[in-house]
C-alpha positions in Angstrom: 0.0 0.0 0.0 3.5 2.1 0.7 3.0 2.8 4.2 6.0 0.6 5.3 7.3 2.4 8.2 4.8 5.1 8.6 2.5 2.9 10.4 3.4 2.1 14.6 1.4 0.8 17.4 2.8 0.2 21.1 1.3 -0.2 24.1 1.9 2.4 26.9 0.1 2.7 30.4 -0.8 5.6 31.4 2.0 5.5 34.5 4.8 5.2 31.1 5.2 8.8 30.4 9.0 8.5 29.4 7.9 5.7 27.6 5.3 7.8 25.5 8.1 10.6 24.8 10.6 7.7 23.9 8.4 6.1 21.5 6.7 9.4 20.1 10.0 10.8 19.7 11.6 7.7 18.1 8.7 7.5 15.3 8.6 11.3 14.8 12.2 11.1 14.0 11.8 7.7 11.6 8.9 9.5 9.5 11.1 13.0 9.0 13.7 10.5 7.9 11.5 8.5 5.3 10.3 12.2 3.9 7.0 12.6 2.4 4.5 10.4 2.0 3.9 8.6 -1.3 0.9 8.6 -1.0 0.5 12.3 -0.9 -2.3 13.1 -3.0 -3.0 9.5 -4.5 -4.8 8.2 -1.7 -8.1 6.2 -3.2 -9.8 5.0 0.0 -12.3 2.7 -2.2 -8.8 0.7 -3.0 -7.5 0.8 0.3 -10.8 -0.8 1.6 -10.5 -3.3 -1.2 -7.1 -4.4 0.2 -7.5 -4.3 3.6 -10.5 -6.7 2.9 -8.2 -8.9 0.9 -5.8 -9.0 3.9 -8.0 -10.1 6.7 -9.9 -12.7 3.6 -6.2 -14.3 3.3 -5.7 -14.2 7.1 -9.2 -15.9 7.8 -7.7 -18.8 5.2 -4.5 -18.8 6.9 -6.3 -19.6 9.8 -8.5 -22.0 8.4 
């Protein structure tokens, strides 16, 4: 889809605030370094749907 490596998820509690500004920090810093997006102005959500649809179809098979 081209987001590899704009995308992140980590789970913080509430009591990790120098976790948050570690993390936050870290990914701020690894999307100035990728540079813009390319998706910038190309982004068709109708095809996005479409694959994200295709990618939870192949892990339900995958599963199977």
């Amino acid at each position: 889809m081209g987001l590899e490596g704009r995308l992140h998820l980590d789970w913080i509690s509430s009591a990790e605030a120098q976790k948050f500004v570690q993390v936050v920090t870290n990914f701020t810093e690894k999307i100035k370094s990728l540079g813009p997006s390319p998706l910038s102005g190309q982004l068709n959500l109708a095809v996005v749907e479409k694959e994200c649809q295709a990618s939870v179809q192949a892990e339900r098979v995958e599963e199977a």
